[in-house]
KEKE-673934 format. One record per residue (C-alpha): residue in one letter; x, y, z. Coordinates in nm, 2 decimals. Layout:
<pts>
residuo c1 c2 c3
A X Y Z;
...
</pts>
This chain:
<pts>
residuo c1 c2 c3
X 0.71 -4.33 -3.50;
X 1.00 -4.53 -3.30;
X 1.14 -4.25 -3.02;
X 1.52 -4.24 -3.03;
X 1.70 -4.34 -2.74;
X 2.10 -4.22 -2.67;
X 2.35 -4.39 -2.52;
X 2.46 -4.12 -2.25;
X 2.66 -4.36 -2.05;
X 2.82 -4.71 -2.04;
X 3.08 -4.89 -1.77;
X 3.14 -5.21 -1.68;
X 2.78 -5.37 -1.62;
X 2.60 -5.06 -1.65;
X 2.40 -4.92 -1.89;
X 2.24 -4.57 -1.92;
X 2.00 -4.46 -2.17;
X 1.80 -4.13 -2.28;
X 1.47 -4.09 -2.46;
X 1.42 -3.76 -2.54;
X 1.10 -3.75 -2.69;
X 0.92 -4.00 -2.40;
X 1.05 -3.75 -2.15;
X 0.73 -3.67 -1.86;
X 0.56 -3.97 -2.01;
X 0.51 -4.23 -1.69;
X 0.29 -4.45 -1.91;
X 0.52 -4.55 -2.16;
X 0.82 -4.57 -1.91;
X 0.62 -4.77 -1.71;
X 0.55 -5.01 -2.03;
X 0.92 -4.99 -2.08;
X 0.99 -5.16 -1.78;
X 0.75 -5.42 -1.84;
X 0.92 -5.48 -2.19;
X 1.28 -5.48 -2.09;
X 1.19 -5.71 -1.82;
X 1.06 -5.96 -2.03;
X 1.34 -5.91 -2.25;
X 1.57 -6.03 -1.97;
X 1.59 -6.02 -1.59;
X 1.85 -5.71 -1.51;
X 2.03 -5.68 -1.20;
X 1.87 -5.36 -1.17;
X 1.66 -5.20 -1.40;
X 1.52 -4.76 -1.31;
X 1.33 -4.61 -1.55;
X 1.30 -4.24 -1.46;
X 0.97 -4.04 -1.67;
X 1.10 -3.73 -1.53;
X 1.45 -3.71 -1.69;
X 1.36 -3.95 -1.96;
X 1.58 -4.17 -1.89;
X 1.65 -4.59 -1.83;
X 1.90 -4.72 -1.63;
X 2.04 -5.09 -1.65;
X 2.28 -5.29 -1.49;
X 2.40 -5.64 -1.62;
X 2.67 -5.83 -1.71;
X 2.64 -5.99 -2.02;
X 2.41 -5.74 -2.21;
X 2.41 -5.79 -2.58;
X 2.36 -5.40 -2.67;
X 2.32 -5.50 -3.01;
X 2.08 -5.79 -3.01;
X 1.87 -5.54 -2.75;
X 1.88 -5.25 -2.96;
X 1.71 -5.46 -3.25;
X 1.47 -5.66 -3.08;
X 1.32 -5.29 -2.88;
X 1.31 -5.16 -3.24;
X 1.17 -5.44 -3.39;
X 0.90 -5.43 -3.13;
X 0.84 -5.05 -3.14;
X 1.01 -4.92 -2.81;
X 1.30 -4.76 -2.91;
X 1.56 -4.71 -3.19;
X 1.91 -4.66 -3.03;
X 2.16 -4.44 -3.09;
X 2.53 -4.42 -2.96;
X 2.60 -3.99 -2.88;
X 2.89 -3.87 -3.02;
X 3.16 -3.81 -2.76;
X 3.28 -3.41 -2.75;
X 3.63 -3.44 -2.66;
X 3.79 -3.16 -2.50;
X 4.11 -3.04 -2.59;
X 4.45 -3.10 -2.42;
X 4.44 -2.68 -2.34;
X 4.11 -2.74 -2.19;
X 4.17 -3.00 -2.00;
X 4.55 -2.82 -1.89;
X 4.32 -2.48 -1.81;
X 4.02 -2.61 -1.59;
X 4.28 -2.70 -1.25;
X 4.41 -2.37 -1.28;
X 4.05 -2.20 -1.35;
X 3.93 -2.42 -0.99;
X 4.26 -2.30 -0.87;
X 4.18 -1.92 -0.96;
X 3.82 -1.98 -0.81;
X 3.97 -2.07 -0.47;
X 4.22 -1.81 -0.48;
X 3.90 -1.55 -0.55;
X 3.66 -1.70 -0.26;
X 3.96 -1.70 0.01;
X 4.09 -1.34 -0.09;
X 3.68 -1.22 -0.09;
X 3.71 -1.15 -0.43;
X 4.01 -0.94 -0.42;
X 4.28 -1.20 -0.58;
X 4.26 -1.41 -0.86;
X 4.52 -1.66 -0.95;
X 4.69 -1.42 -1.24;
X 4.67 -1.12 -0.98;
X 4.85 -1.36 -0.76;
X 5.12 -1.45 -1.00;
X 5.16 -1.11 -1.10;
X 5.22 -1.06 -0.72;
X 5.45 -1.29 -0.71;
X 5.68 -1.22 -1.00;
X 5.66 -0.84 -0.92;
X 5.81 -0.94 -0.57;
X 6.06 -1.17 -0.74;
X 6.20 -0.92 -0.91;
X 6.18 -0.64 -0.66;
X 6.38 -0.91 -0.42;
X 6.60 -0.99 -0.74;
X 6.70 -0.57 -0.76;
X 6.73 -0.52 -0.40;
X 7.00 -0.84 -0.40;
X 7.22 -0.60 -0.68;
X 7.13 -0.84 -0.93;
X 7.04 -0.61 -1.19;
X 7.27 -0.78 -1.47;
X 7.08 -1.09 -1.40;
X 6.80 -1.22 -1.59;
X 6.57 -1.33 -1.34;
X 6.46 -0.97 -1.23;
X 6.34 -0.82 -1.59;
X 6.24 -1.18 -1.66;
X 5.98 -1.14 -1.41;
X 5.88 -0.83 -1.42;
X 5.80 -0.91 -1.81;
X 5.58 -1.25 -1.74;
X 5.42 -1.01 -1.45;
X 5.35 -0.78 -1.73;
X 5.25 -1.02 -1.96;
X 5.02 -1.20 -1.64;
X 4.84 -0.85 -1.58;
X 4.76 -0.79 -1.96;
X 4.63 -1.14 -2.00;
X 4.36 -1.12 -1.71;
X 4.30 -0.79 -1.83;
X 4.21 -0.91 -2.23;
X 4.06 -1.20 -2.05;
X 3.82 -0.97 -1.87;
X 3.66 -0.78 -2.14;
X 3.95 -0.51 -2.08;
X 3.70 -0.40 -1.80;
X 3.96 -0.37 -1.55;
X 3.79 -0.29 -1.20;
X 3.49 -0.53 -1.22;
X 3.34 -0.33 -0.84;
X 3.18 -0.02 -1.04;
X 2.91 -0.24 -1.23;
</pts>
């Protein structure tokens, strides 16, 4: 049977390759190497037995006429992995999780970014009353996205609140 390799990774003149099911297997990488050069001389070709894996660089690789000609001859069939995109909220929330990491590490553990904010928009509303701007909205207006800050890392963390006692 014809081991499936993946497409993990493609830019420019490289070319990146996985082989599952030839993973830990030196011979046939080995043999691999042998083919593919045959097949064409690459700027740079790795194989790697330990990760499974094949690395090529060139710049005018047919892909297609390559993928045929290794199946054809019993090497590989090749298959293109299906991107997992992540989405927009994802990608908004992960600078803000590093940022909360940071936060965490330089307080010793005792500050996360929501704690921080909460911080924050508790002060700008305590500064807010002591100015006699009680009519104003900026005082309850922060004290209500503190609130809603505190609950949310609360909910976030299992509603364990004081994470020291386990």
């Amino acid at each position: 049977m014809v081991p499936e390799a993946q497409i993990t990774h493609r830019a420019g003149s490289r070319l990146r390759l996985r082989i599952p099911a030839r993973r830990g297997d030196a011979e046939y990488f080995s043999k691999l190497a042998e083919y593919l050069l045959g097949y064409r001389p690459f700027r740079a070709l790795e194989t790697n037995a330990l990760t499974g894996s094949v690395l090529l660089v060139d710049d005018g690789l047919d892909l297609g006429d390559l993928a045929a000609k290794a199946e054809a001859d019993g090497f590989f069939a090749m298959r293109r992995l299906e991107r997992v995109s992540t989405p927009l909220s994802g990608r908004m929330v992960q600078p803000l999780a590093s940022m909360s990491d940071s936060v965490r590490r330089m307080s010793g553990g005792e500050l996360d970014l929501p704690g921080l904010i909460f911080m924050g928009l508790l002060g700008t509303g305590i500064y807010q009353i002591v100015r006699g701007n009680f009519g104003a909205p900026p005082w309850y207006t922060a004290f209500w996205y503190a609130f809603g800050v505190f609950t949310k890392s609360l909910i976030d963390k299992g509603g364990k609140g004081n994470d020291s006692a386990t």
